[in-house]
N, C-alpha and C positions, 0 to 999 in steps of 0.2 A: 528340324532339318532331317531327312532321311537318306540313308544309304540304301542303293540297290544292287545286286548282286545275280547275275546270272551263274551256274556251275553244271558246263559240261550239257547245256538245254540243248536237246533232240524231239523232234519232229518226222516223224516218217507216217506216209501214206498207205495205206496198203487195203487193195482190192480184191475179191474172188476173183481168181482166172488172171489176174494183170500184175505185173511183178511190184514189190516197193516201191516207192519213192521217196527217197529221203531230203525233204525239205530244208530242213535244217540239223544239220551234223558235231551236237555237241560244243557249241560255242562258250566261249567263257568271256564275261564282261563284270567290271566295277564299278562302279560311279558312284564320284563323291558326293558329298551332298551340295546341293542346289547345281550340280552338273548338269549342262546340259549336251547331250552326244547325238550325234548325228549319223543312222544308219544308213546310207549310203551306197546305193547300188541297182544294177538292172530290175528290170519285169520278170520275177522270178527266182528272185538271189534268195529269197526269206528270210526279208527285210520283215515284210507285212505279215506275215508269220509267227515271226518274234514276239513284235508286240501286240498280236491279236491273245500267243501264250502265255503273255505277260498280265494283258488284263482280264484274264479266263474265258476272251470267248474261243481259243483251241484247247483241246487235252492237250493233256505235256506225253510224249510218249517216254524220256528221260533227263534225270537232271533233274536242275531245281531252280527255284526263284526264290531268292529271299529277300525281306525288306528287313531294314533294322534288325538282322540276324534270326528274324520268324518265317519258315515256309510259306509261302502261296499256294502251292500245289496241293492242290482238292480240293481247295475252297472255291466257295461258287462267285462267280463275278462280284453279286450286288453283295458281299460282305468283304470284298477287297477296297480298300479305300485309293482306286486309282481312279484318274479324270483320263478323258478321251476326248478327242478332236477329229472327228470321221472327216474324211476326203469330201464326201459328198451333202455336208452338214448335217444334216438328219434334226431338221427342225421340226416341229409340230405345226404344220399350215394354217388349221384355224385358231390357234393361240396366239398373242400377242407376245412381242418381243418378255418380258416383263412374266408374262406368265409361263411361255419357255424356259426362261432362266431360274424360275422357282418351282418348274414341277417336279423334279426330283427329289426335292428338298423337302416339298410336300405329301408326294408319294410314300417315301420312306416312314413318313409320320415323324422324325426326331428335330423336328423344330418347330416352336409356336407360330403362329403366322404374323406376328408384329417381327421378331427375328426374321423369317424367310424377305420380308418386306423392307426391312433394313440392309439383309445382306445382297438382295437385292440390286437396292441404290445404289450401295458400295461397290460391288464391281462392277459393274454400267459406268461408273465413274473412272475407274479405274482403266477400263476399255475404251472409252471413248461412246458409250452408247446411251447418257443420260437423253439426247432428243428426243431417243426412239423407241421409247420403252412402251410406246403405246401401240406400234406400227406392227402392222404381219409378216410374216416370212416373205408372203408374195412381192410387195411393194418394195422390199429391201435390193440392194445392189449386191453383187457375190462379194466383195469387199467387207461389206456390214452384216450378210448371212456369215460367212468365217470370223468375223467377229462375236456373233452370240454363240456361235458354236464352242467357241476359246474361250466365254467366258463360262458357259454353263457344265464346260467341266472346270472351271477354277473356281467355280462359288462351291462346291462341295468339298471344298479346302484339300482335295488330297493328299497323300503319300508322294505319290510318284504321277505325273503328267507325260502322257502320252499323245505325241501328234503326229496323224497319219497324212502324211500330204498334203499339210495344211496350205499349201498356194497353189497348187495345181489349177486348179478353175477357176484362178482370177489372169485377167491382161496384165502387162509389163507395166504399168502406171501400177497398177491398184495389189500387184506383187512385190514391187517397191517399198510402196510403202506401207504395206502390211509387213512387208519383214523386218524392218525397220521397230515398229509397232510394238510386234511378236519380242522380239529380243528386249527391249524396253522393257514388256511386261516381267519376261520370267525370270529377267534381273533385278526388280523390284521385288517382286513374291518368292523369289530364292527356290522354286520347287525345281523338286530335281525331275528333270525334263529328258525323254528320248524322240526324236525328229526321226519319222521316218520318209525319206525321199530318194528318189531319183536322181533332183537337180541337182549339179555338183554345186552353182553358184549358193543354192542355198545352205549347201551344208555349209561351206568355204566362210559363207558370211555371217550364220549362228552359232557354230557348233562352239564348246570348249575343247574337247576331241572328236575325231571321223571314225566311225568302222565301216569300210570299205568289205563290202561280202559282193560272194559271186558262187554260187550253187552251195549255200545253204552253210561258206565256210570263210570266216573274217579270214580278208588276205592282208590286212592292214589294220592296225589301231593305233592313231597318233593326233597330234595335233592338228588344223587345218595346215601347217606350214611345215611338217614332217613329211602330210600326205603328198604336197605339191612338191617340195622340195626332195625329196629324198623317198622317192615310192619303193616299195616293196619287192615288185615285181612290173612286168609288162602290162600286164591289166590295168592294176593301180595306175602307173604311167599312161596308160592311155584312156582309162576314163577321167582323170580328171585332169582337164586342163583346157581352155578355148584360145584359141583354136589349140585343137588338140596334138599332143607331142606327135615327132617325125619322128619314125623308125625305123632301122633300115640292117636287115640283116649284113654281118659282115663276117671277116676272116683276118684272125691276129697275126701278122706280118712278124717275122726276124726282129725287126725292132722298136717291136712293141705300140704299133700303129692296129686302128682298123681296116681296112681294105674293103671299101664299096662296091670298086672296082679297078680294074686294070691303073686307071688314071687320079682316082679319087681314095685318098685315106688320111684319115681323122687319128690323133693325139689323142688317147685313152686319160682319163683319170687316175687309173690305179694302173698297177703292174698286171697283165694278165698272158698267160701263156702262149707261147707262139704257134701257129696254128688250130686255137682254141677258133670254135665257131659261136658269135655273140650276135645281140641286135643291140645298137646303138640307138639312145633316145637322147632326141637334141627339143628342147623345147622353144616354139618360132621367137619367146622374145630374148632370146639370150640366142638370135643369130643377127649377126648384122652383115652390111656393103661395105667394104674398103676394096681399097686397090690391090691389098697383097693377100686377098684369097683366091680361094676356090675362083675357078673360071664356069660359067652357070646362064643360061640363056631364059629370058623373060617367058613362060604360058600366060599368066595373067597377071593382073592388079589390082584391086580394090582397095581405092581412095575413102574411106571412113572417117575422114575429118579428123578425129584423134588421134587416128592411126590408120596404117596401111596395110594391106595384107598380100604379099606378094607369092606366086605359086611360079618355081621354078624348078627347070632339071638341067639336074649335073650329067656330066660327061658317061655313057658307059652306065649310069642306073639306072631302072626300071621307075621305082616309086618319085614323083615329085618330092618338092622340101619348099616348106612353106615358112614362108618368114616375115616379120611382123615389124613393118616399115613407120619411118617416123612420119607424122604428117603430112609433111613437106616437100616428100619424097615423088617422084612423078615418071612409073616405068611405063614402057611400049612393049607390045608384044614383041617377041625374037629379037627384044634387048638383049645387047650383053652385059654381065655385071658380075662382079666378085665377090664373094660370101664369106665371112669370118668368123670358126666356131670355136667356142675358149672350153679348151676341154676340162675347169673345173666345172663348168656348167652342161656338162656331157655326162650322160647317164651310161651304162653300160651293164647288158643282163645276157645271163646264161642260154644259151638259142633253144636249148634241152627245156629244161626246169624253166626257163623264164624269172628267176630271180635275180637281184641285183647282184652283183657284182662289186660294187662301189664299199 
Protein backbone atom coordinates (compact mmCIF):
# COMPACT_ATOMS: atom_id res chain seq x y z
CA UNK A 1 0.00 0.00 0.00
CA UNK A 2 1.45 3.43 -0.79
CA UNK A 3 1.14 6.86 0.61
CA UNK A 4 1.13 9.93 -1.59
CA UNK A 5 2.02 13.32 -0.60
CA UNK A 6 1.89 16.56 -2.38
CA UNK A 7 4.10 19.73 -0.51
CA UNK A 8 3.61 23.13 -1.44
CA UNK A 9 3.57 21.76 -5.60
CA UNK A 10 3.77 24.76 -7.99
CA UNK A 11 3.46 25.19 -11.59
CA UNK A 12 3.88 28.28 -13.26
CA UNK A 13 4.05 29.20 -17.11
CA UNK A 14 6.26 31.57 -18.26
CA UNK A 15 6.82 33.10 -21.82
CA UNK A 16 9.23 35.70 -23.68
CA UNK A 17 7.44 38.95 -23.97
CA UNK A 18 4.07 37.42 -22.05
CA UNK A 19 3.67 37.75 -18.20
CA UNK A 20 3.59 34.26 -15.84
CA UNK A 21 0.91 32.16 -15.33
CA UNK A 22 0.66 30.39 -12.59
CA UNK A 23 -1.09 27.16 -12.99
CA UNK A 24 -1.01 25.83 -9.88
CA UNK A 25 -0.02 27.79 -6.73
CA UNK A 26 1.56 25.60 -4.12
CA UNK A 27 -1.07 22.99 -3.15
CA UNK A 28 -0.58 20.74 -0.45
CA UNK A 29 -2.34 17.19 -0.49
CA UNK A 30 -2.06 13.49 1.66
CA UNK A 31 -3.52 10.57 0.78
CA UNK A 32 -3.76 7.54 2.59
CA UNK A 33 -3.19 4.46 1.21
CA UNK A 34 -5.52 2.82 -1.05
CA UNK A 35 -7.30 6.66 -1.00
CA UNK A 36 -8.95 7.31 -3.44
CA UNK A 37 -9.51 11.59 -3.91
CA UNK A 38 -11.17 13.33 -6.35
CA UNK A 39 -9.83 16.55 -8.07
CA UNK A 40 -12.58 18.38 -8.73
CA UNK A 41 -12.97 21.47 -10.58
CA UNK A 42 -13.38 23.84 -13.91
CA UNK A 43 -11.50 23.86 -17.44
CA UNK A 44 -8.61 25.36 -16.11
CA UNK A 45 -8.36 25.07 -12.14
CA UNK A 46 -5.02 22.78 -12.61
CA UNK A 47 -6.68 19.83 -11.87
CA UNK A 48 -4.85 18.27 -15.16
CA UNK A 49 -2.01 19.86 -14.21
CA UNK A 50 -1.52 18.19 -11.06
CA UNK A 51 -1.46 15.06 -12.06
CA UNK A 52 0.25 15.35 -15.47
CA UNK A 53 3.27 16.79 -12.34
CA UNK A 54 2.49 13.85 -10.64
CA UNK A 55 3.20 11.32 -13.26
CA UNK A 56 6.29 13.41 -14.78
CA UNK A 57 4.88 14.49 -17.97
CA UNK A 58 5.08 18.37 -16.51
CA UNK A 59 8.40 19.95 -14.82
CA UNK A 60 7.55 20.80 -11.31
CA UNK A 61 8.53 24.34 -11.05
CA UNK A 62 8.25 24.00 -6.87
CA UNK A 63 7.48 21.66 -4.28
CA UNK A 64 7.53 18.26 -4.15
CA UNK A 65 5.97 14.77 -4.71
CA UNK A 66 6.64 12.15 -2.54
CA UNK A 67 5.63 8.42 -2.61
CA UNK A 68 6.30 6.33 0.40
CA UNK A 69 8.42 9.33 1.83
CA UNK A 70 11.04 9.06 -1.67
CA UNK A 71 11.02 12.22 -4.03
CA UNK A 72 9.56 12.07 -7.71
CA UNK A 73 10.88 15.03 -8.68
CA UNK A 74 13.53 14.76 -11.51
CA UNK A 75 12.90 11.53 -12.11
CA UNK A 76 11.84 10.74 -15.57
CA UNK A 77 8.19 9.37 -16.12
CA UNK A 78 9.05 5.68 -17.30
CA UNK A 79 11.11 5.08 -13.80
CA UNK A 80 8.05 6.32 -11.84
CA UNK A 81 6.07 3.45 -10.92
CA UNK A 82 2.59 5.30 -11.61
CA UNK A 83 -0.48 3.87 -14.00
CA UNK A 84 -2.48 6.59 -16.05
CA UNK A 85 -5.88 6.41 -17.64
CA UNK A 86 -5.84 9.23 -20.49
CA UNK A 87 -9.17 10.91 -21.30
CA UNK A 88 -8.90 10.07 -24.82
CA UNK A 89 -7.54 6.33 -24.22
CA UNK A 90 -4.60 6.32 -26.30
CA UNK A 91 -4.77 2.68 -27.53
CA UNK A 92 -2.63 1.30 -30.10
CA UNK A 93 -5.13 0.82 -33.36
CA UNK A 94 -3.37 -2.09 -34.96
CA UNK A 95 -2.92 -4.12 -31.82
CA UNK A 96 -5.32 -6.29 -30.24
CA UNK A 97 -6.93 -5.79 -26.96
CA UNK A 98 -4.43 -8.48 -25.43
CA UNK A 99 -1.52 -7.02 -26.94
CA UNK A 100 -2.35 -3.33 -25.75
CA UNK A 101 -2.49 -4.48 -22.40
CA UNK A 102 0.98 -6.28 -22.52
CA UNK A 103 2.92 -3.88 -24.42
CA UNK A 104 4.35 -2.08 -21.71
CA UNK A 105 5.19 -4.75 -20.01
CA UNK A 106 7.06 -5.93 -22.93
CA UNK A 107 8.55 -2.88 -23.90
CA UNK A 108 10.19 -2.27 -20.55
CA UNK A 109 11.79 -5.88 -20.96
CA UNK A 110 11.25 -6.90 -16.89
CA UNK A 111 8.78 -9.64 -17.48
CA UNK A 112 9.02 -13.11 -19.25
CA UNK A 113 6.37 -13.48 -21.76
CA UNK A 114 4.49 -16.60 -20.09
CA UNK A 115 4.27 -13.94 -16.97
CA UNK A 116 3.21 -10.82 -19.39
CA UNK A 117 0.61 -13.54 -20.75
CA UNK A 118 -0.56 -14.53 -17.38
CA UNK A 119 -0.93 -11.09 -16.01
CA UNK A 120 -2.52 -10.51 -18.81
CA UNK A 121 -5.46 -12.95 -18.29
CA UNK A 122 -5.63 -11.77 -14.90
CA UNK A 123 -6.71 -8.30 -15.22
CA UNK A 124 -9.00 -8.97 -18.33
CA UNK A 125 -10.57 -10.88 -15.73
CA UNK A 126 -10.57 -8.63 -13.37
CA UNK A 127 -11.99 -5.81 -15.72
CA UNK A 128 -14.35 -7.49 -17.30
CA UNK A 129 -12.42 -7.93 -20.67
CA UNK A 130 -11.77 -11.85 -20.80
CA UNK A 131 -14.16 -11.91 -24.44
CA UNK A 132 -12.16 -9.38 -26.08
CA UNK A 133 -8.86 -9.87 -25.73
CA UNK A 134 -8.56 -10.76 -29.30
CA UNK A 135 -10.70 -7.73 -30.57
CA UNK A 136 -9.08 -3.97 -31.98
CA UNK A 137 -9.44 -0.70 -30.55
CA UNK A 138 -11.64 -0.06 -33.67
CA UNK A 139 -14.46 -2.50 -33.16
CA UNK A 140 -14.63 -1.79 -29.33
CA UNK A 141 -17.40 0.53 -27.81
CA UNK A 142 -16.00 3.73 -25.62
CA UNK A 143 -17.22 1.76 -22.70
CA UNK A 144 -14.81 -1.29 -23.33
CA UNK A 145 -11.94 1.27 -24.95
CA UNK A 146 -12.01 3.05 -21.12
CA UNK A 147 -11.87 -0.23 -19.94
CA UNK A 148 -8.57 -1.44 -21.55
CA UNK A 149 -7.29 1.78 -20.88
CA UNK A 150 -7.91 1.17 -16.89
CA UNK A 151 -6.64 -1.85 -17.08
CA UNK A 152 -3.25 -1.37 -18.96
CA UNK A 153 -2.35 1.11 -16.36
CA UNK A 154 -3.40 -1.51 -13.64
CA UNK A 155 -1.48 -4.52 -14.95
CA UNK A 156 1.88 -2.56 -14.39
CA UNK A 157 0.84 -2.86 -10.73
CA UNK A 158 1.65 0.72 -9.67
CA UNK A 159 2.41 2.92 -6.88
CA UNK A 160 -0.12 5.48 -7.33
CA UNK A 161 -3.17 5.32 -10.14
CA UNK A 162 -4.03 8.10 -11.96
CA UNK A 163 -7.36 8.90 -13.93
CA UNK A 164 -7.76 11.70 -16.11
CA UNK A 165 -11.39 12.01 -16.97
CA UNK A 166 -11.94 8.69 -17.10
CA UNK A 167 -15.90 9.02 -18.33
CA UNK A 168 -15.97 11.97 -20.09
CA UNK A 169 -16.58 10.22 -23.57
CA UNK A 170 -18.93 7.67 -22.79
CA UNK A 171 -23.14 8.37 -22.75
CA UNK A 172 -25.15 8.30 -19.47
CA UNK A 173 -25.92 4.33 -19.67
CA UNK A 174 -22.21 3.34 -20.43
CA UNK A 175 -21.03 6.34 -17.57
CA UNK A 176 -23.16 4.47 -15.18
CA UNK A 177 -21.99 1.78 -15.31
CA UNK A 178 -18.53 2.23 -15.68
CA UNK A 179 -18.51 4.18 -12.63
CA UNK A 180 -19.99 1.72 -10.83
CA UNK A 181 -17.26 -0.70 -12.41
CA UNK A 182 -14.45 1.84 -11.83
CA UNK A 183 -15.04 2.10 -7.85
CA UNK A 184 -15.51 -1.86 -7.69
CA UNK A 185 -12.14 -2.10 -9.20
CA UNK A 186 -9.93 0.25 -7.15
CA UNK A 187 -11.60 -1.19 -3.96
CA UNK A 188 -10.57 -4.54 -4.68
CA UNK A 189 -6.81 -3.63 -5.89
CA UNK A 190 -6.53 -0.99 -2.93
CA UNK A 191 -4.23 1.42 -5.17
CA UNK A 192 -4.22 4.58 -4.13
CA UNK A 193 -6.07 6.42 -6.63
CA UNK A 194 -6.45 10.36 -7.84
CA UNK A 195 -9.69 11.22 -10.30
CA UNK A 196 -9.22 13.96 -12.11
CA UNK A 197 -12.69 15.59 -13.15
CA UNK A 198 -14.99 17.99 -13.88
CA UNK A 199 -18.20 16.23 -13.08
CA UNK A 200 -19.35 16.87 -9.70
CA UNK A 201 -21.61 13.64 -9.72
CA UNK A 202 -18.68 11.74 -10.41
CA UNK A 203 -16.43 12.84 -7.78
CA UNK A 204 -19.77 12.74 -5.20
CA UNK A 205 -20.10 9.04 -6.06
CA UNK A 206 -16.22 7.75 -6.13
CA UNK A 207 -14.26 9.84 -4.11
CA UNK A 208 -13.01 8.96 -0.40
CA UNK A 209 -12.42 12.86 -0.14
CA UNK A 210 -13.15 16.03 -2.87
CA UNK A 211 -10.35 18.68 -3.61
CA UNK A 212 -12.40 21.36 -5.02
CA UNK A 213 -9.60 23.76 -6.91
CA UNK A 214 -10.42 26.85 -8.77
CA UNK A 215 -7.20 28.80 -10.34
CA UNK A 216 -4.62 26.59 -9.56
CA UNK A 217 -5.71 26.84 -5.48
CA UNK A 218 -7.79 23.87 -3.32
CA UNK A 219 -10.68 26.04 -2.01
CA UNK A 220 -11.82 22.82 -0.30
CA UNK A 221 -10.67 19.48 0.93
CA UNK A 222 -13.19 17.23 2.68
CA UNK A 223 -15.38 14.42 2.35
CA UNK A 224 -18.01 14.20 -0.52
CA UNK A 225 -20.56 15.14 2.42
CA UNK A 226 -18.40 17.90 3.97
CA UNK A 227 -18.24 19.25 0.21
CA UNK A 228 -22.10 19.19 -0.18
CA UNK A 229 -23.05 19.92 3.15
CA UNK A 230 -20.87 22.35 4.61
CA UNK A 231 -18.76 24.23 1.45
CA UNK A 232 -16.26 26.45 2.10
CA UNK A 233 -17.06 29.22 0.37
CA UNK A 234 -19.43 30.53 -2.61
CA UNK A 235 -17.72 28.75 -5.28
CA UNK A 236 -17.57 25.39 -3.53
CA UNK A 237 -21.45 26.03 -2.88
CA UNK A 238 -22.14 26.74 -6.23
CA UNK A 239 -20.23 24.18 -8.15
CA UNK A 240 -21.44 21.45 -6.49
CA UNK A 241 -24.72 20.68 -6.28
CA UNK A 242 -27.84 19.95 -9.15
CA UNK A 243 -29.64 21.62 -9.47
CA UNK A 244 -27.36 24.05 -8.24
CA UNK A 245 -27.54 26.17 -4.83
CA UNK A 246 -29.83 29.60 -4.83
CA UNK A 247 -27.97 32.63 -3.96
CA UNK A 248 -28.97 35.67 -3.18
CA UNK A 249 -26.99 38.56 -1.88
CA UNK A 250 -28.48 40.22 1.21
CA UNK A 251 -28.33 42.64 4.30
CA UNK A 252 -28.31 41.58 8.06
CA UNK A 253 -31.23 43.31 9.60
CA UNK A 254 -31.44 44.61 13.65
CA UNK A 255 -32.49 41.21 14.29
CA UNK A 256 -30.55 39.15 12.98
CA UNK A 257 -32.47 38.20 9.76
CA UNK A 258 -31.24 38.48 6.06
CA UNK A 259 -33.03 40.92 4.15
CA UNK A 260 -33.59 39.94 0.24
CA UNK A 261 -35.74 42.66 0.18
CA UNK A 262 -38.00 45.22 1.34
CA UNK A 263 -40.54 42.29 1.94
CA UNK A 264 -38.44 39.14 1.93
CA UNK A 265 -36.09 37.99 4.92
CA UNK A 266 -34.62 34.76 5.76
CA UNK A 267 -33.59 33.37 9.60
CA UNK A 268 -29.69 33.06 9.59
CA UNK A 269 -28.07 30.05 11.04
CA UNK A 270 -25.45 31.65 13.19
CA UNK A 271 -25.39 34.97 14.77
CA UNK A 272 -24.04 37.59 12.24
CA UNK A 273 -23.74 41.30 12.56
CA UNK A 274 -26.32 43.72 11.82
CA UNK A 275 -25.80 45.47 8.73
CA UNK A 276 -23.04 43.03 7.66
CA UNK A 277 -23.53 42.43 3.91
CA UNK A 278 -23.72 38.44 3.00
CA UNK A 279 -25.00 36.05 0.21
CA UNK A 280 -27.31 33.47 1.29
CA UNK A 281 -27.13 29.91 -0.18
CA UNK A 282 -30.29 27.79 0.25
CA UNK A 283 -29.93 24.49 -1.60
CA UNK A 284 -33.50 23.72 -3.86
CA UNK A 285 -34.03 20.36 -1.73
CA UNK A 286 -34.06 21.60 1.50
CA UNK A 287 -36.82 24.26 0.24
CA UNK A 288 -40.22 23.20 0.48
CA UNK A 289 -44.37 24.54 -0.17
CA UNK A 290 -46.55 25.11 2.95
CA UNK A 291 -48.98 27.57 3.73
CA UNK A 292 -47.04 29.69 6.28
CA UNK A 293 -44.16 30.78 4.01
CA UNK A 294 -42.79 32.95 1.91
CA UNK A 295 -45.66 34.37 -0.57
CA UNK A 296 -43.76 33.49 -4.26
CA UNK A 297 -45.49 33.27 -7.67
CA UNK A 298 -44.89 30.14 -10.26
CA UNK A 299 -42.22 30.99 -13.65
CA UNK A 300 -41.99 27.49 -14.34
CA UNK A 301 -42.20 23.71 -13.72
CA UNK A 302 -40.77 20.73 -14.56
CA UNK A 303 -42.44 17.45 -13.82
CA UNK A 304 -39.43 14.78 -13.64
CA UNK A 305 -41.24 11.82 -12.44
CA UNK A 306 -39.07 11.51 -9.31
CA UNK A 307 -39.14 14.89 -8.87
CA UNK A 308 -40.06 18.23 -9.66
CA UNK A 309 -38.25 21.32 -10.38
CA UNK A 310 -40.00 24.37 -9.66
CA UNK A 311 -38.41 28.01 -10.81
CA UNK A 312 -40.08 30.77 -8.83
CA UNK A 313 -39.83 34.67 -7.71
CA UNK A 314 -40.24 36.31 -4.53
CA UNK A 315 -41.62 39.56 -3.96
CA UNK A 316 -39.09 42.56 -4.53
CA UNK A 317 -35.83 40.07 -5.79
CA UNK A 318 -34.21 40.17 -8.85
CA UNK A 319 -32.57 36.31 -9.07
CA UNK A 320 -35.40 33.31 -9.29
CA UNK A 321 -35.34 30.40 -6.48
CA UNK A 322 -35.55 27.26 -7.56
CA UNK A 323 -37.05 24.52 -5.60
CA UNK A 324 -37.08 20.83 -5.92
CA UNK A 325 -40.79 19.64 -5.73
CA UNK A 326 -42.10 16.17 -4.88
CA UNK A 327 -43.36 14.13 -7.58
CA UNK A 328 -46.76 14.78 -7.05
CA UNK A 329 -46.59 18.04 -7.08
CA UNK A 330 -48.45 19.96 -10.15
CA UNK A 331 -47.68 23.94 -10.57
CA UNK A 332 -49.02 26.52 -13.32
CA UNK A 333 -47.49 29.34 -14.48
CA UNK A 334 -48.31 32.77 -12.29
CA UNK A 335 -49.19 30.17 -9.57
CA UNK A 336 -49.29 31.36 -6.34
CA UNK A 337 -47.53 29.29 -3.58
CA UNK A 338 -45.59 29.55 -0.16
CA UNK A 339 -42.03 28.61 0.24
CA UNK A 340 -40.50 27.27 3.56
CA UNK A 341 -36.73 27.73 4.26
CA UNK A 342 -35.31 25.91 7.62
CA UNK A 343 -32.48 28.08 8.32
CA UNK A 344 -30.28 25.06 9.65
CA UNK A 345 -30.14 24.11 6.24
CA UNK A 346 -29.28 27.75 5.15
CA UNK A 347 -25.88 28.52 4.25
CA UNK A 348 -24.53 32.00 4.75
CA UNK A 349 -21.16 33.59 3.36
CA UNK A 350 -19.13 36.73 3.65
CA UNK A 351 -20.35 39.14 0.28
CA UNK A 352 -16.38 40.49 0.47
CA UNK A 353 -14.33 37.21 0.95
CA UNK A 354 -17.08 34.78 0.03
CA UNK A 355 -16.46 32.58 2.80
CA UNK A 356 -18.75 30.73 4.94
CA UNK A 357 -19.89 32.16 7.72
CA UNK A 358 -21.55 29.07 9.27
Amino acid sequence: MTQLELRELRKTYAARGRPAVDAVCGIDLALRSGELLGLLGPSGCGKSTTLRMIAGLETVTGGDILVDGASLVGRPAGRRNVGVAFENYALYPPLTVAENLGFGLRARGRAARGDVDRRVRDIAERVGLTGILDARPAGLSSGQKQRVSLARALIREPDVLLLDEPLSHLDAAQRDTTRRELKRIQRDLGHTTILVTHDQEEALSLADRIAVMKDGVIQQLGTPYEIYDSPANVFVADFVGEPPINLFPATVTADGHARLSDSVRLALPVPVAAGREVVVGIRPEDLGLAADGLPARVLAHEPLLESGIATLTLDGVERPLVVLTDPDVRLAHDESVRVTADPHLTHVFDADTGDTLR
